[in-house]
N, C-alpha and C positions, 0 to 999 in steps of 0.2 A: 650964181654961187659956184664956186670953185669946188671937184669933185674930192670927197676925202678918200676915197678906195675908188680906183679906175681900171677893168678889163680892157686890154687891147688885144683882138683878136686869138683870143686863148683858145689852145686845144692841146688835149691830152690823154693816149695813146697806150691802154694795156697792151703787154708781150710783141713792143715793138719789132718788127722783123725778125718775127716768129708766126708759125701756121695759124697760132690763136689772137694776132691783134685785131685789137677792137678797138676803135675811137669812142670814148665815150664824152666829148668833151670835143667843140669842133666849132673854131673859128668864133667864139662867143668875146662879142663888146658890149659891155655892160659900165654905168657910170653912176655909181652911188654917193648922194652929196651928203653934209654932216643936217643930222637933225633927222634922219629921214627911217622912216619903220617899212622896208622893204620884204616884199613875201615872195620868195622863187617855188612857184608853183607846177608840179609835172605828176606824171602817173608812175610808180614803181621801174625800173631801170632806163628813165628821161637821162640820165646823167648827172643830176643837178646835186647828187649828194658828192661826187669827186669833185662838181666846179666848186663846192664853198669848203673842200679841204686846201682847197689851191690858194683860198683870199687869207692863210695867215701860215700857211710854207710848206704845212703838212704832207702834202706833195708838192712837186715842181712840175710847174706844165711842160709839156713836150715840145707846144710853141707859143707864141706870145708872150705877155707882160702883166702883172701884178701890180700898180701904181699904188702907194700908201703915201700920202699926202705928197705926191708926184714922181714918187721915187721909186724904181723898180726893188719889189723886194728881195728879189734875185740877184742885184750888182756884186754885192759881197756875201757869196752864199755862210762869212764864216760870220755874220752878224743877223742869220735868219731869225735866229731865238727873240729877238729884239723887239720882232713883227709881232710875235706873242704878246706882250704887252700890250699892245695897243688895240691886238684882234683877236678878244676870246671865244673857244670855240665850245660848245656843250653839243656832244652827241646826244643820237639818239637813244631813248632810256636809259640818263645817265647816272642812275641809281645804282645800275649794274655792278658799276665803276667805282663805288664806294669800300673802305678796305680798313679802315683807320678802325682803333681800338673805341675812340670816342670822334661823336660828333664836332664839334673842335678841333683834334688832331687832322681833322680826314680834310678841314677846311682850310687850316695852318699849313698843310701838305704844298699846296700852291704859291703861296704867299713867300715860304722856306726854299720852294726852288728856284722863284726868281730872286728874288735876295738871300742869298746866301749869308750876308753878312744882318742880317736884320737882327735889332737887341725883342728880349720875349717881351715886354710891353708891345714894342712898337708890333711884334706880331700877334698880342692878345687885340690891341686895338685894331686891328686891319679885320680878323677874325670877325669879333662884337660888332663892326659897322657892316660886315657882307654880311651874316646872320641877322640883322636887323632890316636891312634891307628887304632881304628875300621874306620875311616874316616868322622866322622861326625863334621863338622866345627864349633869351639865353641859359633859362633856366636848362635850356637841354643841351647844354654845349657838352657838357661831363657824360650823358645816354650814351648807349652804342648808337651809330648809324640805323642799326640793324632791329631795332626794335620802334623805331619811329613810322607811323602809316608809307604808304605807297606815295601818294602827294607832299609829307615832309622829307623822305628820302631825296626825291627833285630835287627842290628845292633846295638841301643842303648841298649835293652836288652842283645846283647852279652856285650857290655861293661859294663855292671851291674854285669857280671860273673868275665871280669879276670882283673874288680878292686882291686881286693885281690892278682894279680900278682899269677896265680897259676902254678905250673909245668908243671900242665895236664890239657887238655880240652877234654872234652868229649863233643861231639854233636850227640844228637837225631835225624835225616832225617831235616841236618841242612838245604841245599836247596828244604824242600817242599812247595810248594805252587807260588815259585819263577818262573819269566818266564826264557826263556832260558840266558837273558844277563843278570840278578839278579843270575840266576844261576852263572855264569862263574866270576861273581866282586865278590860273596861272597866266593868260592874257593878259590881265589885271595887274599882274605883276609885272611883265615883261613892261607895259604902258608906264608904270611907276619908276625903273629902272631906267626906262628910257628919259623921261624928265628928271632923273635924280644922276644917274651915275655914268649910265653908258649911253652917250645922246641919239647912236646910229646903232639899229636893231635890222637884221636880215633874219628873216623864217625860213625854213625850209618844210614847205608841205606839199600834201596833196589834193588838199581841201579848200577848195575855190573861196566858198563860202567863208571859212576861217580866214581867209585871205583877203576876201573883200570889207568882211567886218572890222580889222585890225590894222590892217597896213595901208598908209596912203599912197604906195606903189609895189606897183607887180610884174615880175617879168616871169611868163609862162618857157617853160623849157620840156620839149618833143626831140627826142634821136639826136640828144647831144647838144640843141641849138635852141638860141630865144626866138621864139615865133610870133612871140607880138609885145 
């Protein structure tokens, strides 16, 4: 099987030649195929949170290549936005990041800035199917954000992600902060998204366990590099 997102020897380099560079990011090949629930696994400054801002543009590496269905997504740095569609990214606690008046607005918000030109149906329906997805009942599209639990908040920000229908989802230590049953319905979900919408899932944690139980591949990340 042919790889849908391909690292060729990436590294990428805070306050290049300056007193404070640091490599945080060094010489990593990595090859993720379509269909696949991937967990990059490391302990607090491994690196592994700037390598998966690299897999949809957010940064540019300092060396190597980005292949999206074989294509560096760096060739024409003036079509980067483009890699967004296809590669959503949900930081971590991305409840944070929520701002909109209503729940609806704040998940519309996404949907509006890649299609600019979109008519309000077609962006009420894209809204209704990501809120449905994630589980959140549409009776709450008109609430604030801001008054929905800790685990419906996520959730509505993940639905702010793969309202653009993206191939790949990329999560940053998507169950931090979650109790143990927050933990296990948000897994739950990413597994549902994954057979429904977005077919290739990448985690980012630091939790073996969560890793093992969840994803059927792992790439551990130590001092910038995959170690096993």
């Amino acid at each position: 099987m042919s790889s849908v997102l391909e690292l060729k020897n990436l590294s990428f380099v805070y306050g290049q030649k300056t007193p404070f560079e640091k490599r945080a990011v060094d010489n990593v090949s990595l090859s993720i195929e379509k269909g696949e629930f991937i967990g990059i696994i490391g302990h607090t400054g491994s690196g592994k949170s700037t390598l998966v801002q690299m897999l949809n543009g957010l940064i540019q590496p300092t060396e190597g290549q980005v292949l999206l269905d074989g294509e560096d997504i760096w060739q024409n740095p003036k079509e980067i936005r483009k890699v967004r569609f296809k590669v959503g990214m949900v930081f971590q606690y991305p409840e944070y990041q929520l701002f909109a008046e209503t729940v609806g607005q704040d998940v519309a918000f996404g949907y509006k800035n890649f299609f600019s030109n979109a008519k309000e149906d077609e962006i009420n329906a894209a809204v209704d199917r990501a809120l449905t997805l994630v589980g959140i009942d549409l009776s709450l599209k008109n609430v604030s954000p801001f008054e929905l639990s800790g685990g419906q908040k996520r959730r509505v920000a993940i639905a702010g992600v793969i309202v653009t229908s993206p191939e790949i989802l990329v999560l940053d230590e998507p169950v931090a902060g979650l109790d143990p049953r927050g933990k296990r319905d948000l897994m739950r979900l990413l597994q549902n998204l994954k057979n429904t919408t977005c077919k290739t899932i990448i985690i980012v944690s630091h939790d073996m366990d969560e890793v093992a139980e969840n994803c059927n591949k792992a790439a551990v990340f130590s001092g910038g590099e995959i170690v096993t």
